[in-house]
Backbone atoms as SQL, in Angstrom:
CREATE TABLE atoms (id INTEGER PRIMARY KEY, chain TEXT, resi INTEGER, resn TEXT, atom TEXT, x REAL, y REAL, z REAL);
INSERT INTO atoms VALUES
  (1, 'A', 1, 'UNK', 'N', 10.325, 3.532, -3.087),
  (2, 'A', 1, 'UNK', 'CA', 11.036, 2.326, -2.753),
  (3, 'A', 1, 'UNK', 'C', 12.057, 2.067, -3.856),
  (4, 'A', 2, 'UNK', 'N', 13.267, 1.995, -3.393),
  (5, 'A', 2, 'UNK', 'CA', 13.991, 1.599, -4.389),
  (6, 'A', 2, 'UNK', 'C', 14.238, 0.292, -4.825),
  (7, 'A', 3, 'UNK', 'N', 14.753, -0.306, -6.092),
  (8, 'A', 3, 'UNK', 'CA', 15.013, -1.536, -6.570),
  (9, 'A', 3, 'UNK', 'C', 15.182, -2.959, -5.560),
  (10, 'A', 4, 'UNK', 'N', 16.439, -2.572, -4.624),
  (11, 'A', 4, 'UNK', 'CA', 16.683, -3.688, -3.918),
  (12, 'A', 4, 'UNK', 'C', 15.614, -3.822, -2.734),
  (13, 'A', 5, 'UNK', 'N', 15.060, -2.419, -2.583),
  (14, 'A', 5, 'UNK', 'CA', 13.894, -2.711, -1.402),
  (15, 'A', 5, 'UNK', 'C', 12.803, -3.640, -1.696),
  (16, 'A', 6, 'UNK', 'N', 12.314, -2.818, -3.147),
  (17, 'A', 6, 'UNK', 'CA', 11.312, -3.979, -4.195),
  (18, 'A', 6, 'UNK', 'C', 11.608, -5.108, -4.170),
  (19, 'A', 7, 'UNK', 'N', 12.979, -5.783, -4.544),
  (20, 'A', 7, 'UNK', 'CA', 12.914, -7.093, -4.290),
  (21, 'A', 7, 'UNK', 'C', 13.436, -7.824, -2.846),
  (22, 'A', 8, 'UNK', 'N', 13.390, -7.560, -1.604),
  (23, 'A', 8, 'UNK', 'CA', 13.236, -7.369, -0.395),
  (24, 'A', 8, 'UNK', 'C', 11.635, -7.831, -0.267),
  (25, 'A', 9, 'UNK', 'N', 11.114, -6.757, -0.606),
  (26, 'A', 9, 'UNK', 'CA', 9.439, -6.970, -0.169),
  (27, 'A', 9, 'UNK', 'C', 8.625, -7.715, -0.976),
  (28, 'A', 10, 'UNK', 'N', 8.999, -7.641, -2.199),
  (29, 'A', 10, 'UNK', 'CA', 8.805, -9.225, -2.764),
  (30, 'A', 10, 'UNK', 'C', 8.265, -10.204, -2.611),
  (31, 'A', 11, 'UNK', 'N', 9.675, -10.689, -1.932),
  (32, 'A', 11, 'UNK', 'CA', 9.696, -11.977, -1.120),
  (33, 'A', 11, 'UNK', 'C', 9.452, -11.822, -0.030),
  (34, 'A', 12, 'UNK', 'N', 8.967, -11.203, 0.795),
  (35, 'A', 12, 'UNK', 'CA', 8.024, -11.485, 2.283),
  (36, 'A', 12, 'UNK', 'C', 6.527, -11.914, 1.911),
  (37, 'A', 13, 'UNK', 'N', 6.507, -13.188, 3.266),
  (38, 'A', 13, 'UNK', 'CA', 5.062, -13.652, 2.880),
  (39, 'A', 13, 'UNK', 'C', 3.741, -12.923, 2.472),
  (40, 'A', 14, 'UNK', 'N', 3.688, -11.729, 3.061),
  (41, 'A', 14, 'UNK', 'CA', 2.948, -10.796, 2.932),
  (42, 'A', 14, 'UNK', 'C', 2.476, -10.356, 1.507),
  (43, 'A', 15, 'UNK', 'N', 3.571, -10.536, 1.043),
  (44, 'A', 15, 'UNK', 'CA', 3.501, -9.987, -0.864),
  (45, 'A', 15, 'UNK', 'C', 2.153, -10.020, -1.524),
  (46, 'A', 16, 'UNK', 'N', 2.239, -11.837, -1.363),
  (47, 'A', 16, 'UNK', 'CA', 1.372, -12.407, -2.322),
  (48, 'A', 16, 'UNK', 'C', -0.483, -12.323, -1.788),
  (49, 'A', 17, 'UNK', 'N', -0.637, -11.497, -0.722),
  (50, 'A', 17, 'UNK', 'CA', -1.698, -10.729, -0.318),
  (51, 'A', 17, 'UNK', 'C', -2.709, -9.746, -0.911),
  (52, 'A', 18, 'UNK', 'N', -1.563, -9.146, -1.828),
  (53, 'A', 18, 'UNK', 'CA', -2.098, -8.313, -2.445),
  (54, 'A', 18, 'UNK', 'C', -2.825, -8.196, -3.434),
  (55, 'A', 19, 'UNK', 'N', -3.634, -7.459, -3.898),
  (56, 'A', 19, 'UNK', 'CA', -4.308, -7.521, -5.804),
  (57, 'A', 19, 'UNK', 'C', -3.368, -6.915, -6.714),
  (58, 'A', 20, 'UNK', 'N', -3.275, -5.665, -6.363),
  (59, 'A', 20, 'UNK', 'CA', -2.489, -4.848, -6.972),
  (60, 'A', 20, 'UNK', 'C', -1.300, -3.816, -5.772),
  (61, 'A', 21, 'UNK', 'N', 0.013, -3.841, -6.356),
  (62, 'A', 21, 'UNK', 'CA', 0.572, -3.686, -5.915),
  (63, 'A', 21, 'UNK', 'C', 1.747, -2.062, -7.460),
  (64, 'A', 22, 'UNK', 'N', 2.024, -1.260, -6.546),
  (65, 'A', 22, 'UNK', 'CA', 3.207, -0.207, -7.576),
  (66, 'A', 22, 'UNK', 'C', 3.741, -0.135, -6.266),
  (67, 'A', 23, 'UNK', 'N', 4.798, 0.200, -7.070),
  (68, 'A', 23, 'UNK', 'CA', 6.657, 0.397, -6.786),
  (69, 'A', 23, 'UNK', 'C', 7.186, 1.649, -7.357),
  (70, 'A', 24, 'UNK', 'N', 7.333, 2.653, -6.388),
  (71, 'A', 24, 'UNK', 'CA', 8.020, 4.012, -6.709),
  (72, 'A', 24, 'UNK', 'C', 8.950, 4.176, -7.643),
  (73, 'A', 25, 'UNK', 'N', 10.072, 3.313, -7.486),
  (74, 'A', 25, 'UNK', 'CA', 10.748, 2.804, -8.402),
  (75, 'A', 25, 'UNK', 'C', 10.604, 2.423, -9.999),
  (76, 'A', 26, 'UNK', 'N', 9.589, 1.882, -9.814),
  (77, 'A', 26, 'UNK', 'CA', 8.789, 1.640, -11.423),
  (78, 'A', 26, 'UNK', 'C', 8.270, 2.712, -11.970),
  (79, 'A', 27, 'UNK', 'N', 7.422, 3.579, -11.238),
  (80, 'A', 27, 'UNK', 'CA', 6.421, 4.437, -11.118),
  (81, 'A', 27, 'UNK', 'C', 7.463, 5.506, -11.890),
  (82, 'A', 28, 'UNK', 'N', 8.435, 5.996, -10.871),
  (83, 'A', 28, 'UNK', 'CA', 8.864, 7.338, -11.290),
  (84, 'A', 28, 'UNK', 'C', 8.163, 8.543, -10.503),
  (85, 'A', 29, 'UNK', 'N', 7.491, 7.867, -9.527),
  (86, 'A', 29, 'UNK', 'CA', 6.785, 9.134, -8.542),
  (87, 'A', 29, 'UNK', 'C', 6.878, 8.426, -6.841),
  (88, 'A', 30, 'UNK', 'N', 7.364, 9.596, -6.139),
  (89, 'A', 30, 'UNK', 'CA', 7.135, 9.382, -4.725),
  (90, 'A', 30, 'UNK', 'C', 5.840, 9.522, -3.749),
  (91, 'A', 31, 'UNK', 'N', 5.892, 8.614, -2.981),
  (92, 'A', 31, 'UNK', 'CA', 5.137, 9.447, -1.938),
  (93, 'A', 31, 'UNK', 'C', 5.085, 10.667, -0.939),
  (94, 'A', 32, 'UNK', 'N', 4.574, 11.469, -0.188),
  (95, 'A', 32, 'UNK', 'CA', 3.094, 11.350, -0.811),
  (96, 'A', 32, 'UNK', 'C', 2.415, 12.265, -1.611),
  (97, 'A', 33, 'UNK', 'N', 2.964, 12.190, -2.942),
  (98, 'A', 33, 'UNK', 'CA', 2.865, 12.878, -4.129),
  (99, 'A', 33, 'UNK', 'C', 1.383, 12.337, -4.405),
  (100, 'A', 34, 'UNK', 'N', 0.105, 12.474, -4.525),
  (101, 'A', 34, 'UNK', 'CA', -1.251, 12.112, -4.890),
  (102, 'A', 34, 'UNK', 'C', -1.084, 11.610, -5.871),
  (103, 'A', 35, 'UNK', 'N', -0.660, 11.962, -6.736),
  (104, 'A', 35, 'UNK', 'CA', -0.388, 11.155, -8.140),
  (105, 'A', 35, 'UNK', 'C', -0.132, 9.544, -8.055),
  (106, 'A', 36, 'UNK', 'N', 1.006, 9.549, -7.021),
  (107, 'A', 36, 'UNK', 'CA', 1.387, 7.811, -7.128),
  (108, 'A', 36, 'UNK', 'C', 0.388, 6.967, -6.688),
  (109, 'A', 37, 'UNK', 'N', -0.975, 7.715, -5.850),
  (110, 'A', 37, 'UNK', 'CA', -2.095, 6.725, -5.317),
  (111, 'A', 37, 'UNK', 'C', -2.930, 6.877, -6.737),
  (112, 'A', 38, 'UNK', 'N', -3.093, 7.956, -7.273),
  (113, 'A', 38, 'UNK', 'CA', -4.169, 8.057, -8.468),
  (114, 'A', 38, 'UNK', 'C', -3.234, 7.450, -9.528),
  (115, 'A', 39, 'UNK', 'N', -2.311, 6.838, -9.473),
  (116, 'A', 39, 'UNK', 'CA', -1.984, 6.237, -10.538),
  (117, 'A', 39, 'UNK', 'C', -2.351, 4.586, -10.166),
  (118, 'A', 40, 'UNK', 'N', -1.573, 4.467, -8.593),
  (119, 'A', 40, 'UNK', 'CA', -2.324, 2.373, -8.442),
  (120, 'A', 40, 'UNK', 'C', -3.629, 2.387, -8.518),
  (121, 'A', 41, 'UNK', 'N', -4.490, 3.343, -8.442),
  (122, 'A', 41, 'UNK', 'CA', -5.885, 3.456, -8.459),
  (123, 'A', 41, 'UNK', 'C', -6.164, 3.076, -10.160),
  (124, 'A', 42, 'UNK', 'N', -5.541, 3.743, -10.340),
  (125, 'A', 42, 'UNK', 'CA', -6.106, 3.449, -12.516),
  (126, 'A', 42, 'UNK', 'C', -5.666, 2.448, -12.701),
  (127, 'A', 43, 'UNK', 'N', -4.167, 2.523, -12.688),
  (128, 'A', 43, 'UNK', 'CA', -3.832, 0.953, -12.887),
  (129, 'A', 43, 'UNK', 'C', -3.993, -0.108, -13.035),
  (130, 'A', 44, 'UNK', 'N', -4.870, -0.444, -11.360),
  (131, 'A', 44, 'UNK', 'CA', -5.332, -1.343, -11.205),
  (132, 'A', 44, 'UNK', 'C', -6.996, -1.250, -10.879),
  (133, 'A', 45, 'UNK', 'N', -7.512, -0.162, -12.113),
  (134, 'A', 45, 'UNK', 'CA', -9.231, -0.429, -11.935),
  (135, 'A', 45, 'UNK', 'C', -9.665, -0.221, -10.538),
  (136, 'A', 46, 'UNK', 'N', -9.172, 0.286, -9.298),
  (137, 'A', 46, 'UNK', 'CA', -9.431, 0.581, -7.700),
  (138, 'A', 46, 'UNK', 'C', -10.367, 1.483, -7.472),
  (139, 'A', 47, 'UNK', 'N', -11.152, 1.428, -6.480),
  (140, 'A', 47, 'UNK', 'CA', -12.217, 2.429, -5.857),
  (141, 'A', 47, 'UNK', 'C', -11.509, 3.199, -4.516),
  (142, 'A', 48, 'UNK', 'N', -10.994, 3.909, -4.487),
  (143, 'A', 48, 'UNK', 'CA', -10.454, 4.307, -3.532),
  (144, 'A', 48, 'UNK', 'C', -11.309, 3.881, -2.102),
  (145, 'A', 49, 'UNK', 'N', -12.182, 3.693, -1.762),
  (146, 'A', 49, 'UNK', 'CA', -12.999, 3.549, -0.802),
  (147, 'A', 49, 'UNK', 'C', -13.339, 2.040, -0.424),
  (148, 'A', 50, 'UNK', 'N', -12.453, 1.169, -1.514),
  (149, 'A', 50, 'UNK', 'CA', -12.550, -0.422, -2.100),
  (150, 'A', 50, 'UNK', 'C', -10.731, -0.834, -1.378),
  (151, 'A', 51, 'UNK', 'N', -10.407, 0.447, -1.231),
  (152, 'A', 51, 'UNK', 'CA', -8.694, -0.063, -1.193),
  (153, 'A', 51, 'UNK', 'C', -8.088, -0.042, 0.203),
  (154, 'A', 52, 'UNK', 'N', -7.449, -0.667, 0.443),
  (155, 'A', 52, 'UNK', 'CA', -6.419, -0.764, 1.791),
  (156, 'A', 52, 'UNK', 'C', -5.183, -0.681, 1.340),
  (157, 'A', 53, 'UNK', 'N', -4.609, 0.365, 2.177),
  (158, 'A', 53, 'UNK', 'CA', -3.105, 0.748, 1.652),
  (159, 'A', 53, 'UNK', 'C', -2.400, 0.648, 3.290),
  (160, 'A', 54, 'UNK', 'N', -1.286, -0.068, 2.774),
  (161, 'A', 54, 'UNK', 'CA', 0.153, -0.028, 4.490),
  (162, 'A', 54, 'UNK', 'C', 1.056, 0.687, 3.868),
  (163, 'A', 55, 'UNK', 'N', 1.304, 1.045, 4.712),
  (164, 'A', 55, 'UNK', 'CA', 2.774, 2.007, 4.742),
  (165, 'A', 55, 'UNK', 'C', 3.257, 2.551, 5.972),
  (166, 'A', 56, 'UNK', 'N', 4.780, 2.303, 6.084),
  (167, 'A', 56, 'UNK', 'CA', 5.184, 2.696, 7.197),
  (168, 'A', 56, 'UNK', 'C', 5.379, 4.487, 7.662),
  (169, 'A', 57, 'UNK', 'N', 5.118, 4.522, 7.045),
  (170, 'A', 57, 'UNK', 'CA', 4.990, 6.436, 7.010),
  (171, 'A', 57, 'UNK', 'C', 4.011, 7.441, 7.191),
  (172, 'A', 58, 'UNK', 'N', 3.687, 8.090, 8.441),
  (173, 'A', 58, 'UNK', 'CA', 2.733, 8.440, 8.962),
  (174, 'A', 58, 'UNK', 'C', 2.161, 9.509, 7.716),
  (175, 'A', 59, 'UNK', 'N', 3.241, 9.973, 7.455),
  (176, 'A', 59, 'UNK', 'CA', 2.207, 11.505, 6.077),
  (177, 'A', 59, 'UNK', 'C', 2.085, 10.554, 5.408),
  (178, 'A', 60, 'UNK', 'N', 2.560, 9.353, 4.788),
  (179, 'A', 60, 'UNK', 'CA', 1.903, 8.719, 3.698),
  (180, 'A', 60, 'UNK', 'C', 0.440, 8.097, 3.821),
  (181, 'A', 61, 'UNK', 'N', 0.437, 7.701, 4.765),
  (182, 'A', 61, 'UNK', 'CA', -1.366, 7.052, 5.600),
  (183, 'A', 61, 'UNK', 'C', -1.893, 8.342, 5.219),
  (184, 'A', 62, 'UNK', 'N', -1.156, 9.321, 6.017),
  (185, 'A', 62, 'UNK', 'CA', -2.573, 10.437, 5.977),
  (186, 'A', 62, 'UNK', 'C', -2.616, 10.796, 4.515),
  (187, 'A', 63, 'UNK', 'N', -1.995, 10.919, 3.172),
  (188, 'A', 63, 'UNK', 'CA', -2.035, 11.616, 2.150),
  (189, 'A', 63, 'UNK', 'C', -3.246, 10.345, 1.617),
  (190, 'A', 64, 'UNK', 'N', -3.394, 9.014, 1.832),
  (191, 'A', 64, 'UNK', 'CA', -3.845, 7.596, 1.549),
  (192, 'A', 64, 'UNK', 'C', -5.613, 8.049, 1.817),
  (193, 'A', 65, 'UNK', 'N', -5.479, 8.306, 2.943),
  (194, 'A', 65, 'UNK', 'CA', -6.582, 8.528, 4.156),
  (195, 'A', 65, 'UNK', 'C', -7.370, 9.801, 3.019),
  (196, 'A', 66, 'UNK', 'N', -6.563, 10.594, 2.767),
  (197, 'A', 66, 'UNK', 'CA', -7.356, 12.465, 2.594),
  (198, 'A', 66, 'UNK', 'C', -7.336, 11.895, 0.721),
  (199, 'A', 67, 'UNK', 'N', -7.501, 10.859, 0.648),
  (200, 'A', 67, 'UNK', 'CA', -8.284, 10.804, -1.228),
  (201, 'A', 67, 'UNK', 'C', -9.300, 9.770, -0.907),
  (202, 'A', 68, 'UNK', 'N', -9.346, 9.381, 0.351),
  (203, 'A', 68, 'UNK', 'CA', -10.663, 8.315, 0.085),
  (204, 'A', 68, 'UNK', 'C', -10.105, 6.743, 0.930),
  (205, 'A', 69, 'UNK', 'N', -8.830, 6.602, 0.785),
  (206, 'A', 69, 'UNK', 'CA', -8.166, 5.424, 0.625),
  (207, 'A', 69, 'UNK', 'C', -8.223, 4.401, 2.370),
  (208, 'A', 70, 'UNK', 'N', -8.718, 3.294, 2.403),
  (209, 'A', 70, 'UNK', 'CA', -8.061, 2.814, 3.719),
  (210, 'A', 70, 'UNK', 'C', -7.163, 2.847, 4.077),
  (211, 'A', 71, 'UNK', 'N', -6.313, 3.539, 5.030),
  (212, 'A', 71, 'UNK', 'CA', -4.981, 3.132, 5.114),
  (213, 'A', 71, 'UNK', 'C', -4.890, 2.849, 6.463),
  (214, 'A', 72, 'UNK', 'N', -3.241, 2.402, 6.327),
  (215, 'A', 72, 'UNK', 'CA', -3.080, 1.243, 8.375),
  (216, 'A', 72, 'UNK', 'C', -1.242, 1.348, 8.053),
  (217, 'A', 73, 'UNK', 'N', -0.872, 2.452, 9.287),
  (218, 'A', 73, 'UNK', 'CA', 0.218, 2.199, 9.239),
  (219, 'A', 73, 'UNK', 'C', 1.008, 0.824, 10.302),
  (220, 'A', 74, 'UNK', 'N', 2.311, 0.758, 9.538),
  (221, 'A', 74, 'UNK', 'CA', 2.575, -1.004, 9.498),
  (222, 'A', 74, 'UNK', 'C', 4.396, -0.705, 9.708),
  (223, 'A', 75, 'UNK', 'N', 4.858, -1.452, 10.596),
  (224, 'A', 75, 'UNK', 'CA', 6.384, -0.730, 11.041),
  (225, 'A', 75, 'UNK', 'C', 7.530, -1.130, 9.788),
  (226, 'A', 76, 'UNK', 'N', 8.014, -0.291, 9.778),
  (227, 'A', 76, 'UNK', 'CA', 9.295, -0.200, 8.517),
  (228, 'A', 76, 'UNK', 'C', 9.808, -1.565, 8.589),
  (229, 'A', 77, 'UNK', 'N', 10.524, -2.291, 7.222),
  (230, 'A', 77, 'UNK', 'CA', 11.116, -3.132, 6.882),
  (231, 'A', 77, 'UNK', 'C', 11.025, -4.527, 7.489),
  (232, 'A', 78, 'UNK', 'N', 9.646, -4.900, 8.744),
  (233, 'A', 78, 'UNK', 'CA', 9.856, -5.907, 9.018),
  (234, 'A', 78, 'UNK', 'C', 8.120, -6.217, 9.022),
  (235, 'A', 79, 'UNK', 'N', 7.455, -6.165, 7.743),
  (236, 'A', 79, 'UNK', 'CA', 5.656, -5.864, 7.693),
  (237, 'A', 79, 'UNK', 'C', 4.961, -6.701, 8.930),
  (238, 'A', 80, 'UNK', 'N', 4.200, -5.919, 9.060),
  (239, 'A', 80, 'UNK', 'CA', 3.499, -6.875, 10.420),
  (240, 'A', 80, 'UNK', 'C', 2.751, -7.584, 9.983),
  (241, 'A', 81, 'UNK', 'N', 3.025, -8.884, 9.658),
  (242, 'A', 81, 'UNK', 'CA', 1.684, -9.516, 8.511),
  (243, 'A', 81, 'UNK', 'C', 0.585, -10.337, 9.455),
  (244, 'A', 82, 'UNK', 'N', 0.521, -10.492, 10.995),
  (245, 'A', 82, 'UNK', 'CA', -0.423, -10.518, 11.197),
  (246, 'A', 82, 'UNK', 'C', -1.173, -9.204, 11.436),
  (247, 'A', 83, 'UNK', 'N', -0.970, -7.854, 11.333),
  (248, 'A', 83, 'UNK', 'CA', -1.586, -7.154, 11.415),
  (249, 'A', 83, 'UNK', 'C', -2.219, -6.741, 10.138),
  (250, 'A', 84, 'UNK', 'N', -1.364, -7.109, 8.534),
  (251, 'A', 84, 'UNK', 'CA', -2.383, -6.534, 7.964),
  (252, 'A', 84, 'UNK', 'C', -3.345, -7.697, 7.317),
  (253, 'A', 85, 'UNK', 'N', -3.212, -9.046, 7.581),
  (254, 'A', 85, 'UNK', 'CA', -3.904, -9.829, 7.734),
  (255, 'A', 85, 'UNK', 'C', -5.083, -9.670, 8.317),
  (256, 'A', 86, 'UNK', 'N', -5.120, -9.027, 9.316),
  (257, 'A', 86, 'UNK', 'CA', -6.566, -8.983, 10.421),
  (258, 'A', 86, 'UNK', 'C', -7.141, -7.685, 9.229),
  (259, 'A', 87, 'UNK', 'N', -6.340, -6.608, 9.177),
  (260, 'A', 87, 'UNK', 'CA', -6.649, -5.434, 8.128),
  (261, 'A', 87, 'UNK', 'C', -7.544, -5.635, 7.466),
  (262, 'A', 88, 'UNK', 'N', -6.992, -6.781, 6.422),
  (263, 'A', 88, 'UNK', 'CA', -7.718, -7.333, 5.265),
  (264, 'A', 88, 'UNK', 'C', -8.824, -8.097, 5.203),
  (265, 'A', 89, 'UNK', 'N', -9.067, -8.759, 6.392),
  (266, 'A', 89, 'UNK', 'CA', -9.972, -9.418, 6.688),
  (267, 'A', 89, 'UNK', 'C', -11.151, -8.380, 7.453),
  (268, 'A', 90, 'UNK', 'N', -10.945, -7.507, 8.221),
  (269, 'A', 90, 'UNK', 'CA', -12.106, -6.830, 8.264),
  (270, 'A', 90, 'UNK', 'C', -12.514, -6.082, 7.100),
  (271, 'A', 91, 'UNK', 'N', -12.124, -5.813, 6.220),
  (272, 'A', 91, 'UNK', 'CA', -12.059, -5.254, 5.166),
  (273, 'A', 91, 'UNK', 'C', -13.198, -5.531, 4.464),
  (274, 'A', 92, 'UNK', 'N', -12.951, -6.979, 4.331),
  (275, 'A', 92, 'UNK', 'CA', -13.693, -8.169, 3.708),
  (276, 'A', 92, 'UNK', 'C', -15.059, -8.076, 3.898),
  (277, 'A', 93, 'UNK', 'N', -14.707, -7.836, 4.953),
  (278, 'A', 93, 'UNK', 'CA', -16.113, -8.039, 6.202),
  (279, 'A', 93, 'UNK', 'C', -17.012, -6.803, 5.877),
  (280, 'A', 94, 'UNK', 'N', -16.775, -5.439, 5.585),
  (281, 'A', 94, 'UNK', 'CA', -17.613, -4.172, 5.762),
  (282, 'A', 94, 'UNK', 'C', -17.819, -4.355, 4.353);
């Protein structure tokens, strides 16, 4: 994600949903390079099996999916935040 996308997604209500959140941009690594998930994983102290990841990018779910990770793909640039709302909340739940 680049800079202006970062601050784009930001500011959607959705944002402030999160625990932990990286930015490619910051990072210096793309998806779906394994590294950039084993890095929000350290980062932010994560259990891969503890985590829910969106992304609009079908190899990125699956690279998410094949380390352990929840993932739920979610349509480009306009987040479906009641969908990952419900996401998060079953989440909660298991």
């Amino acid at each position: 994600m680049s800079f202006p996308e970062k601050e784009h997604f930001v500011s959607e209500p959705v944002y402030p949903l999160f625990t932990g959140t990286l930015f490619s941009c910051d990072a210096g690594l793309l998806k779906p390079d394994p590294a950039i998930y084993q890095l929000l994983l350290d980062r932010h102290g994560l259990k891969p099996e503890e985590t829910l990841f969106f992304d609009d990018s079908d190899r990125n779910v699956e690279t998410a999916r094949a380390l352990g990770i929840h993932a739920v793909r979610v349509r480009a640039f306009a987040p479906d935040v009641r969908k990952m709302r419900e996401e998060i909340k079953k989440a909660r739940l298991n």
